[in-house]
N, C-alpha and C positions, 0 to 999 in steps of 0.2 A: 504494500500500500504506500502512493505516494501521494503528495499536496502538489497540484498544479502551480508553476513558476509562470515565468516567461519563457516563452518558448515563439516558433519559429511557423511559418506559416508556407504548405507548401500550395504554389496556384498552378494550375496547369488549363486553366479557361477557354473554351475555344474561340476564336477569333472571331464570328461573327455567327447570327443565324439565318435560315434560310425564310424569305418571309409569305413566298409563296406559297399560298394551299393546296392541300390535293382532296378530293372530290369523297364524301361517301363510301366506302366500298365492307359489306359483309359478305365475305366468300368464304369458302371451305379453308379451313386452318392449317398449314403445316408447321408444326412446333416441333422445340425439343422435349423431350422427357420432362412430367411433369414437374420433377426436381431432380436440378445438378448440381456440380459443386465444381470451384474455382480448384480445390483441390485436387479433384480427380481427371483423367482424358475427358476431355469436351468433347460433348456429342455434335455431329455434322449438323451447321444453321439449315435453315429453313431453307426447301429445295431454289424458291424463288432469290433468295441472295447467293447462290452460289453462282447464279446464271451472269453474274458480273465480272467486267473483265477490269480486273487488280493488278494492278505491278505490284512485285516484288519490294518489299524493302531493301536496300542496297545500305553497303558498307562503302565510303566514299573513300581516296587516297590520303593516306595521313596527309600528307604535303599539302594538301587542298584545304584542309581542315585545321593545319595548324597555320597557314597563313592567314586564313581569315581571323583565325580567334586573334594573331596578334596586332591588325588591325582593328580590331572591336576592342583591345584594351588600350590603344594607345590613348584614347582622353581621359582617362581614369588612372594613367600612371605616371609619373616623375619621369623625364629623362633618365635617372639613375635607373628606377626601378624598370624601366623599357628596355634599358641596356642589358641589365639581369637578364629580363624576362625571355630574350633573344636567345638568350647565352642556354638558358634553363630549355627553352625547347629545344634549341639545336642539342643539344644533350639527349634528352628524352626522345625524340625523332631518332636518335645512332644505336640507341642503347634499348631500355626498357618499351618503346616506345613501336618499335618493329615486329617486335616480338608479340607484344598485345596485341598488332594490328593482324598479323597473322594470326592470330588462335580468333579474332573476332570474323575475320574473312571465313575463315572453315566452319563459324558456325553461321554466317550469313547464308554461304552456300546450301547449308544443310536445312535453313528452315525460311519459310516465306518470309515470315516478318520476325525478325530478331529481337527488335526490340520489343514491340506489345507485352509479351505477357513479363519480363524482364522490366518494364515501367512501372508495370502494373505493383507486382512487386516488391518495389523498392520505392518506390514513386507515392503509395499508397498502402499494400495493407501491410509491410513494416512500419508505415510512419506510426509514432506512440503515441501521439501528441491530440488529445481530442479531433476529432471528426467536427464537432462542433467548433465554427468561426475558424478552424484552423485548415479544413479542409472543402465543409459542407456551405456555399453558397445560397442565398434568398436570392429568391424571383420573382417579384412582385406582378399583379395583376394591374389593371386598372383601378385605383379606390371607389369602394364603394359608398352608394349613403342609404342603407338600410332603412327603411320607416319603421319596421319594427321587427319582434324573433321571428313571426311567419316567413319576412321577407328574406330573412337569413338560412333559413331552412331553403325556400325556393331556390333561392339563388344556387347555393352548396347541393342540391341535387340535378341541377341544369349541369354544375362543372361536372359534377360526379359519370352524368352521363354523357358528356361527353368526350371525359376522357376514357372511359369504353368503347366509344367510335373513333377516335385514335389508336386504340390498341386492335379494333377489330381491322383499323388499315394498316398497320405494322401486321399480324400476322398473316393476312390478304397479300402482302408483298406489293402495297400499292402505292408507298410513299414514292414520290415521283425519283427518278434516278438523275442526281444533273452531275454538268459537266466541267471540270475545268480546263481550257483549251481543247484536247481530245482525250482527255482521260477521265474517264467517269471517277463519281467521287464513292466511298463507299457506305453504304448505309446499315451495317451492321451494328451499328449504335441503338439505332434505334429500337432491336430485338432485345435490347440488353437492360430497359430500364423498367419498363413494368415488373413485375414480382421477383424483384430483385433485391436482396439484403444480405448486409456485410454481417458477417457471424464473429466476433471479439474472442482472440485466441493468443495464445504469451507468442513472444516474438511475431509472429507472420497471423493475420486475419485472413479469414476465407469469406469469399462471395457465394452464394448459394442464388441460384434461379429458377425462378416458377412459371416458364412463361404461360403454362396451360390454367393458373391460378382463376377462377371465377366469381373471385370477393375482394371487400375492402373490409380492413378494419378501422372501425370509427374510435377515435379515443376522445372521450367527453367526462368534463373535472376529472380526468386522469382513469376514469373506466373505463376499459378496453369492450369492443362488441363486433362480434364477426358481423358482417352483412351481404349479403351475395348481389353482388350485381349483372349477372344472368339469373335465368330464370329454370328452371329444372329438365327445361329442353333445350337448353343452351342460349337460349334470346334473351339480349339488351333488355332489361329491365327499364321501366318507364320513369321520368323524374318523379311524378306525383306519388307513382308506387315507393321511390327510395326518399324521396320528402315525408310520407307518413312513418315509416319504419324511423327517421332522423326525429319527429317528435315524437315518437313509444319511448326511445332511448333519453331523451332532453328530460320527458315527465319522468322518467321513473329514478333520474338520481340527480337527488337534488342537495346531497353532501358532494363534499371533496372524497375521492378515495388516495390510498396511498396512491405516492408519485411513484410506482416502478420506473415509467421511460424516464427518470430524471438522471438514473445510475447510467445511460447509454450517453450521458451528455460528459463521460469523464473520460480522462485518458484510458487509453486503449489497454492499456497495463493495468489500470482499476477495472475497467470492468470485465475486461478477459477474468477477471479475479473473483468477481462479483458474480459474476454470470455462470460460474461454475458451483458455486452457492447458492442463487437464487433456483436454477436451474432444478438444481439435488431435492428439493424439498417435491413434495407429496402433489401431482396435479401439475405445478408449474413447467415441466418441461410439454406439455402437449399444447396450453394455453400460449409460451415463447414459439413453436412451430408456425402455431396456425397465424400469428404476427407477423412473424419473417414471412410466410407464404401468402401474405397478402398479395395483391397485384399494389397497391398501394396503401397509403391510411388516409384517415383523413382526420386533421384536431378539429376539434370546435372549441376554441379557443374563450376564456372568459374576457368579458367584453373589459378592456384599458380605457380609462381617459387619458384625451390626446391633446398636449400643452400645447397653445399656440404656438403656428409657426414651426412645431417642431412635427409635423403628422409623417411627412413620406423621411423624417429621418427615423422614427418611431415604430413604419412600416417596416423598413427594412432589419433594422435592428430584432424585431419582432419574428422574423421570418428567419434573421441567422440562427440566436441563442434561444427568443422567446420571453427575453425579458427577466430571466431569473428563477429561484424558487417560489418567491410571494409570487410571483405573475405566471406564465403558464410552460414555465421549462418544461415542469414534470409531464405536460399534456402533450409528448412528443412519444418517437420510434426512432432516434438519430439515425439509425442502423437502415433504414429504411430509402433507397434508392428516392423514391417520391414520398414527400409527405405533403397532401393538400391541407392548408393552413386557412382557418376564417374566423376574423372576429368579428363581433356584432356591432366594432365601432367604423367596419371599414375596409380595415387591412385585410385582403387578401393575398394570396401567392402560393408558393412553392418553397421547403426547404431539401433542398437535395446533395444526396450524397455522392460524391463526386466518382467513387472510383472505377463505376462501370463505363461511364462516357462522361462527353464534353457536355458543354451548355446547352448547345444546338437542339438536340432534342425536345429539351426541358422548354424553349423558348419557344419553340416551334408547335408542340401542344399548348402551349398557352397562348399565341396565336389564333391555332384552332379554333379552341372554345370558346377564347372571348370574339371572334368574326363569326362565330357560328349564333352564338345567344344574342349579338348586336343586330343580327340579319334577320332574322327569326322568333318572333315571340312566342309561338308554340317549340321554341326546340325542346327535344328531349319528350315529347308527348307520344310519339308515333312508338314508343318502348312498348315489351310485353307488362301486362298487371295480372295475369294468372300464374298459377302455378308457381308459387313465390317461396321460398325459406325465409318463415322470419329471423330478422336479426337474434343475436345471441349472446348472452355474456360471457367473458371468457375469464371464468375466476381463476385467482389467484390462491396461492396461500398464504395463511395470515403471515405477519411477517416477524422473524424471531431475533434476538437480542445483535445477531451478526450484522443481520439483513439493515437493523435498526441505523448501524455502527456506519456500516457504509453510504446509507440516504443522509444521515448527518454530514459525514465526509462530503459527497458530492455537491450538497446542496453549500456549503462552504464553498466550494470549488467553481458551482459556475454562475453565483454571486459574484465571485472575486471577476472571473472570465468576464461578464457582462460590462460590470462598472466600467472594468476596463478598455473595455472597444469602444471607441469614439467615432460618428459617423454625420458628415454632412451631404444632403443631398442638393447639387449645384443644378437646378433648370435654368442652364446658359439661354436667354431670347434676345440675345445680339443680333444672330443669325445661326444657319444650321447648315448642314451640309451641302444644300442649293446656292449659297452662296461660294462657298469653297467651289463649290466644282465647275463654277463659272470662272471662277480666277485659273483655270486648268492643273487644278491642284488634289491631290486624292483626300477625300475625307480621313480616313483613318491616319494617315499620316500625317495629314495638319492637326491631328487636336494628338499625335503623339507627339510634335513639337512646340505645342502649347505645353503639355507635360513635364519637356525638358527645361522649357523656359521658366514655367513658374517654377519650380526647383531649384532653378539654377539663382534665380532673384531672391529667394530665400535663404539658400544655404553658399552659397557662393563661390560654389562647386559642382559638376554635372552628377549624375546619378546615374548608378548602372542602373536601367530602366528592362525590365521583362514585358513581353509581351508574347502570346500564344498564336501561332498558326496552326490549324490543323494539318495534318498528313492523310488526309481521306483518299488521295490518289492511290494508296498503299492497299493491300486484304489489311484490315482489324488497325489501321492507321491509328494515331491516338495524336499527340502535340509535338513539335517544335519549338523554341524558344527564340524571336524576332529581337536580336540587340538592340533595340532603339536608341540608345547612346553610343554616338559616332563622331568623327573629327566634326564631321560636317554639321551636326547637331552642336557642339558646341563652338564652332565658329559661329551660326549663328547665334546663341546665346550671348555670346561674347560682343557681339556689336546690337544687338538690342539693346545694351546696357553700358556701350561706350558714344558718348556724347559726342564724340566725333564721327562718327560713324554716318553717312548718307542715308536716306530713307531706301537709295536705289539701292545700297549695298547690300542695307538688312534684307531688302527683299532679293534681293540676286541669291543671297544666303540662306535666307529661308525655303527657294525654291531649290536650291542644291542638296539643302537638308533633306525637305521631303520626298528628293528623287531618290538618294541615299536608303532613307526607309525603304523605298517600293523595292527596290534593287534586291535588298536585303529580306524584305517578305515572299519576294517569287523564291530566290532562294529555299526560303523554310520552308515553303508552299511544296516545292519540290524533294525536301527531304536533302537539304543541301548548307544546315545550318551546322554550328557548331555544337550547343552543346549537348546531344544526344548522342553522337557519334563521340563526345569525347565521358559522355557515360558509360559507355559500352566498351571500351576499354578499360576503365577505372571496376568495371565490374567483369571482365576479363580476368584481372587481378585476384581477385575474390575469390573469381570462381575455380581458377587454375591454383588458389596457394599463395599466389605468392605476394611481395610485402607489395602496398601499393606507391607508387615514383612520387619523387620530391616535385614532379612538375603539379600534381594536382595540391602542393599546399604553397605554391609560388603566388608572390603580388600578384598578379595577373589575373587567375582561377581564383581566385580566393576576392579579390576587389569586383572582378568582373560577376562573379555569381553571390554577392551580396547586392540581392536585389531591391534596393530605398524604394524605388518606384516597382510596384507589381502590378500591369494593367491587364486591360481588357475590351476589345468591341463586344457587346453584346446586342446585337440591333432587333428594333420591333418597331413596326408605323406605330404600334401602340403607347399611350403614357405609363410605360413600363421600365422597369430596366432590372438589371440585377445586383447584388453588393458580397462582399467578402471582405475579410481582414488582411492587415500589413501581411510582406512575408518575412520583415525583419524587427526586431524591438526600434529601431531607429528609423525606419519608412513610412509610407503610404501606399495604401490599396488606391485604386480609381478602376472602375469599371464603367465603361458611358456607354449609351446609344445614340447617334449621332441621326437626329431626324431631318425630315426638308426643313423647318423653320426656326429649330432650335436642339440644343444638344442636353442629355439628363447625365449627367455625371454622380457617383454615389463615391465619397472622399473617404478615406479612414486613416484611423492613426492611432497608436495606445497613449491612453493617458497614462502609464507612467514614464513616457519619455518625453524629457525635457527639451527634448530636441526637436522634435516635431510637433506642428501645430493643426488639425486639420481643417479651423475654420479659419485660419490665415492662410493655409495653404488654396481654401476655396476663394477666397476674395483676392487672394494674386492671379490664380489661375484666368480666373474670369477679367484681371484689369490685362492679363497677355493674352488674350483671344481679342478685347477691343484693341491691342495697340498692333496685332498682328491686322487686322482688319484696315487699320486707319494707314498702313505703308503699304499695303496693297493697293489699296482706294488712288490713293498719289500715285502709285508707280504700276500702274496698269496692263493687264498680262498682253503679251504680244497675239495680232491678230492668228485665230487658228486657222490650222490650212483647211481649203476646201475639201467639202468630205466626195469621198469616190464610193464605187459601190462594191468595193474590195470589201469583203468579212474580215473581221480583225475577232481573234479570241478573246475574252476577258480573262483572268484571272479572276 
């Protein structure tokens, strides 16, 4: 048993989501078994995803990979420490460094994607470190304004069902297949998040999945209740049908019950520990099954007042931890891939668990639902209402002086967690993306050099800045890492903030910045970045014995993956977006979606570091988007060429 510190936050976010819909579709199912396990041989996907043509994961030439990485640290290093840093790869590249590349080549060869489950892994279910705020992202909906509990019922059975018709097009194999340049992307993510939950075990965590699962469990003032969302013949059960069973459950408890899900909000070490106690006792390990085998949960959250001014930072905060013990931790399933989150002041969303997929999914069903209910005021009616299971409680056993020992402990623990995380949510309405892309400039890359620049105004120095592409061109692709701190990134920074400097200069500089990004994202895009290929080495190491090279504790690797800045696109037309924590005690989170008319950025920072601020950090951000704006405006982009009827790829 240990007390939560500070610790370290790892993000691996996907870069952006897909916002287009795809159509309806109930068809005949091909799934896996209805429970497998991360630990055992994976059974072959669903016939319809294998019909995709996947490039291989490839192992790129050291040489390739160690030149880039030491142009991604030169603005982050002293001349001294660059001259080192030279010295130290040229070393590692003759020596230690050939050797790893070979033993990584032979297993490139031997397996489609090398890295996947090797990320998976290491990347996640070794990390020790709570799942909550350290792992597990909020995804907020659109807010809502409830008139009353009927209304809230309503609504939570509309989502309810419709994310059943998301899952019934994920097994239909009907999620549209797109493209980037000529390479399909892969959607094998998307089979991986319904009835999917991480199992808390000492050293390494296992994933368990359900896709065949045909219920949600509802957890209300912390009592847990099966509820089936088909019907006994297999048919979408109707909102009204799952709205009455949501008030049988609301009337019948009208106390608090114990917080069990409060113990899944501790480190991975506590309740791997926990959970082998709670589990032991009489009853309780059937009742932790049929939870993990949900396709999803869903909280019904006790209703918060919302301080002024403070609501969508409230929202989100609400959506990562929950607020606390007093407030509605305990009414969670951390463990739990999707958990649908609703309270009756508002806040709705998603709290999810990162380590089966990226964001994309998560966004893209929520998408869904809310285009579906917007368009639609009978959605969710056309369900079945016969042939119904009703809902079910799933007791517990009472809980004994152990069990008592550790709800103490955790609730101490993510009290502390909570306070801690500081979060502001910036709705930049300067301008949005529409304006950026008239200047011929790429959205995501102008507001990652708005990132560098408020940084840079603050601390007065650039920041190794993170940012996630995904590798979807890949079978079972997963993330990249996009260095967004570059020479070019901080030349521009540097003449933003030198008075001598022309308006023409900063913009000649700004626009070499953001070509610098794009450069650098196709790269990632392609599986062509740094440090993934220099993980897979370092775990070469590991894996073969032997000790791991002084190049991976060099200035370089060590300044360069001390991430101050951890972002993210997360894109939706909707007034949506997502949030997460630093991934350092001295950083900031930022996760935005960047719309036509305005951009929602969600800021973090822990309040026990004196060093970062992150409502100073949002009011500089936001004065370097207007002064990025105002040297554009004067220095006006050159006319574009005529367009021809030549197709050009996108990325």
């Amino acid at each position: 048993m240990r007390y939560l510190g500070n610790g370290k936050v790892l993000w691996n976010l996907t870069k952006n989501s897909i916002t287009h819909q795809s159509p309806n579709a109930l068809a005949s199912l091909h799934l896996h078994p209805a429970s497998y396990s991360s630990s055992k041989k994976p059974t072959a996907p669903p016939a319809e995803l294998q019909k995709q043509n996947l490039l291989t994961y490839h192992v790129l030439p050291l040489d390739e990979t160690l030149n880039r990485f030491t142009s991604t640290v030169e603005p982050l290093l002293t001349p001294e420490e660059l001259k080192l840093q030279k010295k130290i790869n040229d070393d590692f590249k003759h020596k230690e460094g050939d050797q790893l590349q070979m033993l990584l080549e032979d297993v490139g060869k031997a397996e489609k994607n090398w890295l996947a489950p090797r990320w998976l892994k290491a990347a996640y279910l070794q990390y020790r470190s709570p799942v909550t705020v350290y792992v597990s992202p909020g995804m907020t909906f659109p807010r809502q304004n409830f008139k009353d509990a009927q209304a809230v019922v309503d609504y939570t059975s509309k989502v309810i069902f419709g994310l059943g018709e998301f899952n019934d097009i994920v097994h239909a194999g009907k999620i549209p297949v797109v493209k980037m340049g000529k390479n399909e992307l892969d959607n094998g993510q998307f089979g991986k998040v319904f009835g999917t939950c991480r199992i808390p075990k000492r050293i390494t965590d296992e994933l368990v999945y359900n896709p065949r699962s045909d219920y949600v469990v509802v957890i209300y003032k912390n009592h847990f209740y099966k509820m089936q969302l088909y019907n006994k013949e297999g048919k979408l059960i109707a909102s009204r049908s799952l709205a009455s069973q949501l008030e049988e459950i609301m009337a019948k408890e009208t106390a608090p019950g114990v917080p069990y899900g409060i113990l899944t909000t501790d480190t991975r070490d506590n309740w791997a520990e926990a959970y082998e106690q709670l589990s032991s006792l009489p009853g309780n390990k059937a009742t932790i099954d049929t939870i993990q085998g949900a396709l999803f949960t869903v909280s019904l959250d006790e209703c918060t007042d919302l301080a002024a001014n403070e609501e969508t930072n409230e929202l989100i905060l609400g959506l990562i931890h929950g607020g606390g013990s007093k407030v509605n931790s305990g009414n969670r399933w951390m463990d739990k891939t999707i958990q649908l989150v609703v309270n009756p002041n508002g806040n709705v969303g998603f709290t999810y668990e990162h380590s089966p997929a990226e964001g994309q999914p998560i966004a893209m069903m929520m998408d869904y639902v809310v285009k579906k209910m917007k368009e639609n005021e009978s959605f969710g009616e056309c369900g079945a209402t016969d042939n119904i299971t009703p809902a079910a409680k799933l007791p517990f056993c009472p809980v004994n002086e152990c069990i008592e020992q550790w709800l103490f402990l955790v609730k101490r623990n993510i009290d502390n967690l909570a306070f801690q995380l500081q979060m502001k949510v910036l709705k930049f309405e300067g301008y949005g993306k529409g304006f950026i892309k008239k200047q011929r400039l790429g959205p995501d890359s102008f507001v990652q050099m708005a990132l560098q620049l408020a940084f840079y105004k603050m601390h007065n120095e650039p920041a190794a800045q993170y940012e996630s592409a995904h590798l979807r061109i890949f079978e079972g692709g997963r993330t990249e890492t996009i260095r967004s701190c570059s020479n070019e990134s901080l030349a521009f920074c540097r003449a933003m903030q030198d008075d001598k400097a022309t308006d023409q200069e900063r913009v000649d500089k700004l626009r070499a910045a953001v070509n610098s990004h794009q450069t650098y994202t196709r790269l990632a895009l392609q599986g062509k970045g740094v440090d993934r290929h220099l993980l897979g080495l370092k775990l070469m190491a590991a894996e073969n014995g032997k000790p791991v090279p002084e190049f991976f504790s060099s200035p370089g690797v060590v300044k360069s993956s001390h991430f101050r800045m951890s972002t993210s696109q997360v894109a939706t037309t909707y007034d949506a977006f997502m949030g997460y924590g630093p991934a350092v005690d001295d950083g900031y989170a930022c996760c935005y979606n960047p719309r036509e008319q305005d951009i929602i950025l969600a800021i973090s920072a822990w309040r026990y570091c004196q060093a970062t601020d992150h409502l100073k950090f949002a009011k500089t951000l936001e004065q370097s988007f207007l002064q990025m704006k105002d040297i554009l405006e004067k220095c006006p982009a050159p006319a574009a060429p005529e367009k021809t009827d030549k197709p050009k790829s996108k990325l």
